[in-house]
N, C-alpha and C positions, 0 to 999 in steps of 0.2 A: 891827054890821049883823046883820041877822037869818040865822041859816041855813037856804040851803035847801033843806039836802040831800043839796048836793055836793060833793064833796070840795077842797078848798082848794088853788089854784092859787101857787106862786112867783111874786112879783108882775116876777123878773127873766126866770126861763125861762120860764114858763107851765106847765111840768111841775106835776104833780099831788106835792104831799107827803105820804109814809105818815107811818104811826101810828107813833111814835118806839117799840112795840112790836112791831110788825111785822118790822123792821129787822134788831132785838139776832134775833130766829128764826132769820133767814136766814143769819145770819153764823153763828149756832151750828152750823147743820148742813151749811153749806160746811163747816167745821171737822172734825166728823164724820165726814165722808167724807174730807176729805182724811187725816185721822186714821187711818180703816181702811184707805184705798189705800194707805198709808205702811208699815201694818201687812200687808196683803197684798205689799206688794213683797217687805217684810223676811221673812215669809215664805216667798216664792216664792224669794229668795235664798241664806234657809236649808236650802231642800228643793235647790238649786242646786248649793249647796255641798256639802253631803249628797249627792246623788246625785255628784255627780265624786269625794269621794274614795271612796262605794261603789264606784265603776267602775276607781280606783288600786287600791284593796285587789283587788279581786278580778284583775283584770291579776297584779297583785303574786301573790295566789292560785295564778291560773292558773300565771304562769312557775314558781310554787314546786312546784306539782303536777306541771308538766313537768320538772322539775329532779328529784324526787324519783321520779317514772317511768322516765329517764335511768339514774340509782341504781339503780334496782330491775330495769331491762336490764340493768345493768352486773353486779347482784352476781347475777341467777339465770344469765349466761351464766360468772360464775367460779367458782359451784356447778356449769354444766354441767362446764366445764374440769377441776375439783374433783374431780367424779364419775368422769369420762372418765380423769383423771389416777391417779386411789382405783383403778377396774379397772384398769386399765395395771398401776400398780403392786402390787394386790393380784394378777392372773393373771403377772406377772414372780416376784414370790413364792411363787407357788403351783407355779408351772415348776422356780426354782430351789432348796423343801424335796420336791419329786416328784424332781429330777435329785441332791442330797444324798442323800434314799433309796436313789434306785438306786445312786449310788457308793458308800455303806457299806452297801450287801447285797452288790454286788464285792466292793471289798473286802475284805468277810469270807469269798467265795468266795475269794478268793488266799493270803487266810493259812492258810484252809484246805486250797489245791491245794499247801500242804508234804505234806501227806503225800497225794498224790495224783501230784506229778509233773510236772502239765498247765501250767504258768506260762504258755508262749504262747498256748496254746490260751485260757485265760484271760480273759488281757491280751485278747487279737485279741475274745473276745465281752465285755468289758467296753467296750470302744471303740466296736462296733456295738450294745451297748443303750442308752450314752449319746448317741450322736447318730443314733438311728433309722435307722440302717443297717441295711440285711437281710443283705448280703454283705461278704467280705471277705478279706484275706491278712495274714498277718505271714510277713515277708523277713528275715531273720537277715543282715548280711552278715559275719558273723565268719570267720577263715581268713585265713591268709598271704597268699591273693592277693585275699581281699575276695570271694571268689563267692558271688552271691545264691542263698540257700536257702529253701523252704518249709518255715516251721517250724510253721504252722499256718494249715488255709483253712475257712469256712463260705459253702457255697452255689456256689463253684464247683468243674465238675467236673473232678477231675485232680488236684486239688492235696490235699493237701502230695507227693503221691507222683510229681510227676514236676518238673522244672527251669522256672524261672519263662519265660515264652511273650516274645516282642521285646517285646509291646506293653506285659507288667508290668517287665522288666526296664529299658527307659525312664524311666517312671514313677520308678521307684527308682533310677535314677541323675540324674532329674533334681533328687531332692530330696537326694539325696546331695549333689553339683553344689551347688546352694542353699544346702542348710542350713536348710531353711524346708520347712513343710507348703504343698503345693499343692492349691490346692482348684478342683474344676471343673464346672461346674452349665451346666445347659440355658439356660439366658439368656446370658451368657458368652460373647464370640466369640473362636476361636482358641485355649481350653480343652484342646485334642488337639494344641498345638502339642508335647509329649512322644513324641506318638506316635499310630496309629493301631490299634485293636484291628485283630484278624485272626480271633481263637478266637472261636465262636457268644456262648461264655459269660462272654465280655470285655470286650462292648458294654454299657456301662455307663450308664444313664440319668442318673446325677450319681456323684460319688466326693469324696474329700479322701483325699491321700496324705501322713503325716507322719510326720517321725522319730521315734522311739522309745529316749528315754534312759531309765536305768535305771543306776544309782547315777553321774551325773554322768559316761558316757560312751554313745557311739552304740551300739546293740546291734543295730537294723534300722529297717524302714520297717513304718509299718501303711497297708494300703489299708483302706478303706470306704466302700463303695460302694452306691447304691440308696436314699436316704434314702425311709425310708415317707414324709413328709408334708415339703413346701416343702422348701426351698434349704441347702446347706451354708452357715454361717455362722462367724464367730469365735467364739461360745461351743461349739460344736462342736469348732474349736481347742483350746478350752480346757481341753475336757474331756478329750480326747487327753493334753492337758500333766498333768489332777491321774491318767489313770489309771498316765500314766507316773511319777507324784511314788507314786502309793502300792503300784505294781508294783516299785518300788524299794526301798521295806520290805520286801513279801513276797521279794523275793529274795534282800536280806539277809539276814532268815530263814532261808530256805533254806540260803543258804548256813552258819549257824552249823547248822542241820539237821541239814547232812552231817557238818561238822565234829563233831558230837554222835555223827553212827552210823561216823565212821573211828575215830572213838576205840572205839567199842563194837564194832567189828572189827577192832580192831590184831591179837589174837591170831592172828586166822582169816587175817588177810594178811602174817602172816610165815612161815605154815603154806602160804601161796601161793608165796611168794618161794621158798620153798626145792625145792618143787615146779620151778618154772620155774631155779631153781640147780641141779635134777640131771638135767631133761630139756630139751637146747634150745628142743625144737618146740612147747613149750609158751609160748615167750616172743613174747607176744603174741596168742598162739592163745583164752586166754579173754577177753580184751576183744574180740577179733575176735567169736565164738561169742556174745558178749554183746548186740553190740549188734545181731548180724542177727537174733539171736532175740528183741529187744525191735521190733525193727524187722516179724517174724512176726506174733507176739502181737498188736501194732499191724493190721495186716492182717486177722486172724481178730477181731476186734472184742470182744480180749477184756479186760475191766475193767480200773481200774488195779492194785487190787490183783492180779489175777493175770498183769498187764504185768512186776509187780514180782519176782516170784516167780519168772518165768519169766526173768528179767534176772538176777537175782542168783546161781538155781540153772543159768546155764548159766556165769557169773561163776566160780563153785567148784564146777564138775561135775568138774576132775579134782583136788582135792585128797588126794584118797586115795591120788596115787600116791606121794606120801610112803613110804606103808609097802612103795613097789617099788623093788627094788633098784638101782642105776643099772648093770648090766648086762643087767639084761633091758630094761630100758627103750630103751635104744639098741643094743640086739642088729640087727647089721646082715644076720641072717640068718631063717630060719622059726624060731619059738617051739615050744619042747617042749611038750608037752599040759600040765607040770607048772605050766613057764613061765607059758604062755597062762592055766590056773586062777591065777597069782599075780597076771598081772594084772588079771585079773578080777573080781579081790576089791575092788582101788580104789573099786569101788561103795559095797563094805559098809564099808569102814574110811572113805571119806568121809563116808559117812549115821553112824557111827558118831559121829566128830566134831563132827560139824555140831547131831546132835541134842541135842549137851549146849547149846550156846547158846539160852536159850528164842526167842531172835526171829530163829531159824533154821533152825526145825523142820520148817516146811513146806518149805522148800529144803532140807532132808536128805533128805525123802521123794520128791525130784524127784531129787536125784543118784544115790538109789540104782537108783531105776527108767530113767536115761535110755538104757540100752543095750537095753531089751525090745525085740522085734520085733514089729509089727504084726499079724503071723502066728503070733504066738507063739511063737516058735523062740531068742526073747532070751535074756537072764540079767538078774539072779537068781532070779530068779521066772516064769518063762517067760509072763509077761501077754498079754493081746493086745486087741486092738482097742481099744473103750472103756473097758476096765478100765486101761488105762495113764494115767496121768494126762494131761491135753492138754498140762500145761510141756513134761513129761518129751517126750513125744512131740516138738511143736516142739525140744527142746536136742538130742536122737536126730538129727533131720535137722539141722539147721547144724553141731554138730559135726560130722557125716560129710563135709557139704562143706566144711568149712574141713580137716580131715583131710587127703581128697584133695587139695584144691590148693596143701599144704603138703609142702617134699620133707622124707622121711624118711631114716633110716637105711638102711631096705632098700627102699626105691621113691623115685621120682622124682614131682615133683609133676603132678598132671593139670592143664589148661586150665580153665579156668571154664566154658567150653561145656562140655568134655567131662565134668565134673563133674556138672553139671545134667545134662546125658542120663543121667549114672548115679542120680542120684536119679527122677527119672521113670522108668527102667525098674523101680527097685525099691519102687518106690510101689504098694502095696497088698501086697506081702510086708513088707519092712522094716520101710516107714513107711507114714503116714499119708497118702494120697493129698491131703489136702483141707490138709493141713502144708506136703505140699510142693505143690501151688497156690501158695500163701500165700506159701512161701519164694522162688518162683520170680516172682513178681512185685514184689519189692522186691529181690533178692539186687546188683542193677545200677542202683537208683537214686544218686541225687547222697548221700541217706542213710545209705549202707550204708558210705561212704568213710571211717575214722578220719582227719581232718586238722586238725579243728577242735578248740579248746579249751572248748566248751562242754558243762559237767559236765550241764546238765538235758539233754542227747543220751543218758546212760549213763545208768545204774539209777534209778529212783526213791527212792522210799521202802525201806528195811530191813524185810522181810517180819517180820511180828508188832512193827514198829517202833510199829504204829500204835495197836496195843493197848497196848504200856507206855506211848506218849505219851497215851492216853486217862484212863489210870489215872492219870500224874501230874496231867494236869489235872482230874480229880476230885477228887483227894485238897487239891488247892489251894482257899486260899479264894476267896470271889466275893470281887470289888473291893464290892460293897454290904456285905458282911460286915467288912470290913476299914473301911471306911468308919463302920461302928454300933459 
């Protein structure tokens, strides 16, 4: 059949039939597409996938960044701790090579107060520069019956020269009692359960009262009181405990000191002994004369060496009487003129003596001169006023009152009052008015009583002792030297 045009009908549907090339197109690029949506999904699945575990990681990230910031809280708060802990323990180090310092500059003040004398005095300001104390007591309770003495006070007044007050004497038996340092500070209630001050200058704004050993037994109590800055503490304690550990060297010391200068005075104290062997009145009369007039000397504020000097020459102010006969000596009657010149010479046969020992030369020149009178009407030299030496002066008046209130052969002994009015009347003839002041305000303290066993009470150091101990420590070598 002819065509005419149009397009060819299914002779079953009636539907029109394409071009068998028409067909294969369409199917190719249904294909195509479903090919790139395929490839689009796979894509968008990939970026899918991708994008969630970017979102794991960085979570992951994040927690790691918080975990690491945690860390990094953690170790600058234990460098602060670090730091905080570095000062703590560098200003604890720096407190305790500053408190080291001060105890070996002590220290070497004590070994040094051998030849000085002052051990309590000492002790009492090594105690108040280690724990910032301004004030303070050292209480001795040594003596048969244990009575508390003032052996040395800073910053209050009265003391050492007068008997400890209820409110120190408390104090000191409460740690007696004890056995233990009591410490009592302003925060603290019930701190004054010891006691209540009474004296202006015993109201104390903080204190610590503790014992005081010294070669391994009780020798007294130290107060210290008024801390410059904050609170008594245990290291404060403790420092109490090393001055007492190395006050107990320096005593020892001492003690072999002395032992050094009785040997270097054996001679001169057998030349005593015999003395006090041919005149009763002399047995005990110069340790009496010794210690009132160290007790003086003390009073008139005057150094230790001339404390010393003043101790030792009233010590052997009468050894000259050696060369008196023991009938004139105890002559129960008035003295011939001849007499009287013989005994008057114990001056010069004492200074004689004495000056042959070189480290007792200055105490020759005080025994010779202790009988001058102030008015110059003395012997041997009729001296006067301040050409006397001040020892000689001081041993002139204590000898005269231990004289008097001693009985004699040809007199009975005066009173102690009555004694003292005789020195005051003869004060500015005799003696030295301003000696006997001095003697007259110590002559009835608790100090002036011989009952105690305690040697650093009597003489100090051995007058020119201090120069042959200088000498031998010169002449030694330095431990550096011994060391190279």
């Amino acid at each position: 059949m002819q065509n005419s045009g149009q397009p060819d009908t299914d002779s079953n549907s009636g539907m029109p039939t394409l071009p068998p090339q028409a067909g294969d197109g369409l199917d190719a690029t249904a294909r195509r597409v479903r090919e790139d949506l395929e490839r689009v999904e796979e894509d968008m699945l990939a970026l899918r996938i991708g994008a969630e575990r970017e979102l794991v990681r960085r979570v992951e990230a994040e927690a790691e960044l918080a975990t690491e910031r945690e860390k990094a809280r953690d170790l600058a708060q234990q460098l602060r701790q670090s730091e905080i802990s570095r000062d703590m323990d560098r200003t604890m180090a720096d407190r305790q090579r500053q408190r080291a310092d001060r105890l070996g500059r002590l220290v070497k003040q004590m070994h040094r107060s051998l030849f000085s004398g002052h051990i309590p005095d000492l002790i009492l300001k090594a105690c108040l520069n280690l724990t910032g104390a301004k004030r303070g007591l050292y209480v001795t309770t040594r003596g048969p019956d244990k009575q508390l003495i003032v052996k040395a006070a800073v910053g209050i007044d009265g003391y050492p020269n007068r008997p400890p007050s209820p409110f120190i004497t408390a104090l000191c038996r409460k740690v007696l009692s004890d056995n233990d340092a009591f410490v009592c500070n302003e925060s603290e209630v019930n701190c004054h359960a010891a006691g209540t001050p009474v004296e202006p200058d015993e109201h104390f704004r903080n204190y610590i009262v503790a014992p005081a050993v010294l070669l391994k037994q009780l020798d007294g109590i130290i107060i210290a009181a008024d801390k410059d800055q904050g609170e008594f503490n245990e290291e404060d304690v403790d420092s109490l405990v090393s001055v007492g550990d190395q006050a107990s060297v320096a005593v020892d010391n001492a003690r072999l000191n002395r032992e050094l200068q009785a040997a270097y005075l054996s001679t001169v104290s057998v030349l005593a002994d015999a003395v006090q062997a041919k005149d009763p009145y002399t047995q005990g009369h110069c340790e009496q004369v010794s210690r009132l007039a160290r007790l003086t000397a003390d009073e008139l504020k005057l150094t230790g060496p001339e404390r010393d000097v003043v101790c030792y020459s009233a010590l052997l102010h009468d050894v000259g009487k050696i060369g008196v006969s023991d009938g004139v000596l105890n002559k129960p009657g008035p003295l011939l003129p001849e007499e009287r010149d013989l005994v008057r010479s114990h001056v010069r046969v004492g200074h004689d003596m004495l000056n042959k020992v070189a480290a007792l030369r200055a105490v020759a020149l005080i025994v010779l001169h202790h009988h001058e009178w102030f008015d110059g009407s003395g012997y041997p030299d009729r001296l006067s006023g301040t050409d006397i030496p001040m020892a000689a002066r001081i041993v002139g008046v204590v000898d005269a009152y231990c004289a008097m209130t001693t009985r004699r052969s040809y007199k009975d002994a005066y009173s102690s009052a009555d004694a003292a009015a005789e020195l005051a009347r003869c004060a500015g003839t005799q003696f030295d008015p301003a000696v006997v002041e001095a003697f007259l305000a110590i002559y009835q303290t608790p100090q002036a009583r011989d009952w105690d066993d305690d040697e650093n009470a009597e003489c100090g150091v051995l007058p020119g002792f201090r120069a042959l101990a200088a000498e031998e420590s010169a002449s030694k070598p330095s431990a550096q030297t011994l060391q190279s």
